[in-house]
N, C-alpha and C positions, 0 to 999 in steps of 0.2 A: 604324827608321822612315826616317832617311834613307836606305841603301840604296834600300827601298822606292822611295821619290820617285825616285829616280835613273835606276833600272831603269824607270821606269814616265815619264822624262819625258816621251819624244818621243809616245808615245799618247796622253797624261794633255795636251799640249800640242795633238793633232789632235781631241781628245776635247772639248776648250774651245772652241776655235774649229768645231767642229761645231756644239757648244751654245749659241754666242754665233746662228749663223745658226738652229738651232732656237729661241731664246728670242726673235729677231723674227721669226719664225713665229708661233710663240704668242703672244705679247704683242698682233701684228698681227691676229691672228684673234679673240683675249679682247678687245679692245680695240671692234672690227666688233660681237662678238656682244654684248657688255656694254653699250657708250655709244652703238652708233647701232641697234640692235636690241631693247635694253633686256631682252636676256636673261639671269636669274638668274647672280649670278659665275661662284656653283657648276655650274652645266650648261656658261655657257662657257669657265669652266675647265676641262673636261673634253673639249670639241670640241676647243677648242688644243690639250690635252693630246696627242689620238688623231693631229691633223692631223702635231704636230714630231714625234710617236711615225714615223709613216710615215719623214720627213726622213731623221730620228735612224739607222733599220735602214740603208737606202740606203746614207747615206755613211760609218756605222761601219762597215760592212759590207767597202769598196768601197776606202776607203780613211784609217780610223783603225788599222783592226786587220788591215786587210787578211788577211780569213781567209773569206770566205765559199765553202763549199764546196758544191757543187754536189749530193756524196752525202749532207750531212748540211743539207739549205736547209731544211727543214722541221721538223728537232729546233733548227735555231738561232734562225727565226723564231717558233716554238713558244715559247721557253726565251726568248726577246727577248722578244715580248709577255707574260709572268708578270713578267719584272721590271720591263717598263711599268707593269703592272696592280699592280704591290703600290708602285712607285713614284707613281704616280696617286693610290693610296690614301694612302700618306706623305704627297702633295702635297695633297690634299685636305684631310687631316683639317688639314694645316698653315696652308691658305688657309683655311679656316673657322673654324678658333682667335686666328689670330692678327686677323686682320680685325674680329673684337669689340674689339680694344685698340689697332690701330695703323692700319685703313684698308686698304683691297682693294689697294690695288698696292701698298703695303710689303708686304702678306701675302703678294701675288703672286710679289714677288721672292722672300722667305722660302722662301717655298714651291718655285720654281724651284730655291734652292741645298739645299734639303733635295733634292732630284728629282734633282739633275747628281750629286750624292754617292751617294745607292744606284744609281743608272745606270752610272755609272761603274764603282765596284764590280762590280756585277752582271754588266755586259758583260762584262767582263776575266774574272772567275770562272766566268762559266757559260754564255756566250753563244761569244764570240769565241776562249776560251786553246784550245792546240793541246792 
């Protein structure tokens, strides 16, 4: 497992700080649609979600993994949005569980570090590796 980590810091390190600038995306947008729009968590949970989703491809793209290829833009944007969308769905079911016991933005965070773990994963495995 260390290995792992090792091999994988300096991505795994531009892959955070990518996250940290998506997660005030999101936060920033859930925050609009939730407290001054008064829109269900769950829906603006899911707007933030799509909006840092866009962020997210950009600059993993461009420059965490620096792999975006030109022959293959549309199997990796393809193959990026499934692991949003099953990530979404992780995030989801986790913002709406945990929210019944501990409050929407503890959930929110929850929910976010459940979302950067299969993203992460994902990207590296089926998105971005050569």
């Amino acid at each position: 497992m260390l290995d792992v980590l090792k091999s994988h810091y300096k991505n795994l390190s531009k892959f955070t700080i990518v996250g940290i600038v998506n997660t005030l995306i999101d936060f920033s947008v859930f925050y609009i649609l939730h407290d001054i729009y008064d829109v269900n968590f769950v829906v603006a949970h899911v707007c933030a979600f799509f909006i840092a989703l866009v962020n997210s491809f950009i600059f993993n793209a461009l420059w965490t993994f620096k792999n975006l290829k030109r022959d293959k833009l549309v199997r990796q944007v393809s193959a990026f949005i499934i692991i949003g969308l099953i990530g979404l769905a992780l995030s989801t079911c986790c913002i709406y569980m945990a929210s019944l016991y501990i409050g929407v933005y503890p959930a929110k965070i929850l929910a976010m570090l459940v979302s950067f773990a299969w993203n992460y994963t994902g990207s590296w495995l089926f998105v971005f590796k050569d």
